[in-house]
N, C-alpha and C positions, 0 to 999 in steps of 0.2 A: 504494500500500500504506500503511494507516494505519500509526504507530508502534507501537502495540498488536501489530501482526502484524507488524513487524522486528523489535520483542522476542521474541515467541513463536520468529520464525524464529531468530531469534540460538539462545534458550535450546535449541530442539531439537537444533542442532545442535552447540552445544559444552558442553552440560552433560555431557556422561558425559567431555569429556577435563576439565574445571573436576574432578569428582567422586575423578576418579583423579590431579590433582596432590593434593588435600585426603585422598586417603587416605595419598598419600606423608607427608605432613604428620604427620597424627595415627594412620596404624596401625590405624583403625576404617572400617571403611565405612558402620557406622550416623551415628556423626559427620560421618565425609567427607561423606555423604549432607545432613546439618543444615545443615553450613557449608555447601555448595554452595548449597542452599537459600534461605539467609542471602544470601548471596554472589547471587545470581539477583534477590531481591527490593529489596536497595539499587539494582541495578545498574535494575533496573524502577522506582524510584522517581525515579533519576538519569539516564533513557535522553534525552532532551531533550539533554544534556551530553554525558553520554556515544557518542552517535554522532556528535560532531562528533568524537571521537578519533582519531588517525592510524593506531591500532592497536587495535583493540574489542577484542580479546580479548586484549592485551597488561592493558588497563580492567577487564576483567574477574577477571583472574589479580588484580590488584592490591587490590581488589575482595576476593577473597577471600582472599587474605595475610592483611589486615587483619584480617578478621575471625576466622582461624585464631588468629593471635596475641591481640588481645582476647578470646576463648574462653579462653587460655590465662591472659591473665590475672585472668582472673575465679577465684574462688572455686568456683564449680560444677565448674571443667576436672579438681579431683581426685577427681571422682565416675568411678566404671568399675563397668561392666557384670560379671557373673555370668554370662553364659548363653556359650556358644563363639561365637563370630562365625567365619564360615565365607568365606573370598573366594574369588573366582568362580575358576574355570578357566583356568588359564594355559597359553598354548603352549612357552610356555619350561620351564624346569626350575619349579617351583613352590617345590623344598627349598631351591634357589639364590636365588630372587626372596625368601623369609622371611630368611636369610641376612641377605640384605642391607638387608632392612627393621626386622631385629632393629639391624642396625648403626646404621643411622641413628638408631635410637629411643635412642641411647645418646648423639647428638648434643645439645645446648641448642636451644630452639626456634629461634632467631634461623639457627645455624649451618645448621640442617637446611632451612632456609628457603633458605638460600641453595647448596645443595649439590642441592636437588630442583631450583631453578630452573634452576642452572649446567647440570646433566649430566641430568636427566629434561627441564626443559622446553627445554634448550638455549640460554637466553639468555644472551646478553652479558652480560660484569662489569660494563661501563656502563648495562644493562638492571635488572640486577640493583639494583644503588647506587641507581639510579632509582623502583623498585617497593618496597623495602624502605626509601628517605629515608635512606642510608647513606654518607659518603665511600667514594670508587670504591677506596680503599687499606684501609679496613676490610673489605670484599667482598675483597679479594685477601687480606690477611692471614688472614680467617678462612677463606676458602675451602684455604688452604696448610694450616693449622691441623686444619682438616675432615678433610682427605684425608687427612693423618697418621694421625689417630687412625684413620679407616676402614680405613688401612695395618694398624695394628696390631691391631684387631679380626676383619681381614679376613684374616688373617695368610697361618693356613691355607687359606682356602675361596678365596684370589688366581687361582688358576691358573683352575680353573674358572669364574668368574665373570667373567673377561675374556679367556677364549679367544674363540674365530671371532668 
């Protein structure tokens, strides 16, 4: 199999999970959609390297942090859309999943960086500190810090949102 086509096969199969951390991230699916994108084509530029990784898609998520957060800090990132963005179909509660994506949107980027990876993509603190270039005790503080606030925001909607 040439490289070309373990890119492709890579991309088919975990862009749509890359697409929906980058929505955790930024709240849009049209962006999520960009950065993923973004995120797809460095990784296709860097794939030589990058499959010698121990973790490709650990490469990949990291990959696209980056570039969430550089979007962010660019001057463009306080440009927002007019038209409704609609996201797809959830089998869970839908009123619960906005809930909670309202909350985080209340987070700082860096925080909510580290709060999607911890508890949506399920990675290690050490994982984390790794992918963001963070001491592993700034990842634990802020992550304490995180939850607090999502404590207090989440105050009411607790019970539901982490029952079964």
């Amino acid at each position: 199999m040439t490289d070309d086509e373990q890119f492709a096969e890579f991309a088919h199969a975990h862009a749509e999970r890359l697409r929906t951390t980058a929505f955790m991230l930024c709240r849009d699916w049209h962006l999520a959609q960009d950065l993923t994108q973004t995120a797809l084509t460095k990784l296709f530029l860097s794939w030589l390297r990058a499959v010698q990784a121990d973790n490709l898609m650990a490469y990949a998520q990291k990959i696209l942090l980056r570039v969430f957060l550089d979007h962010r800090r660019r001057r463009s990132s306080s440009e927002s859309t007019t038209a409704v963005m609609h996201e797809p179909a959830y089998r869970e509660s839908p009123e619960l999943r906005l809930t909670m994506l309202d909350a985080l949107a209340h987070l700082p980027e860096r925080d909510r960086a580290i709060v999607v990876l911890r508890y949506f993509e399920d990675y290690s603190v050490d994982r984390v500190a790794d992918v963001l270039e963070l001491p592993v005790s700034v990842v634990k503080s802020q992550t304490r810090r995180s939850l607090a606030k999502l404590r207090e925001l989440l105050a009411e909607d607790q019970l539901a949102l982490f029952a079964g």
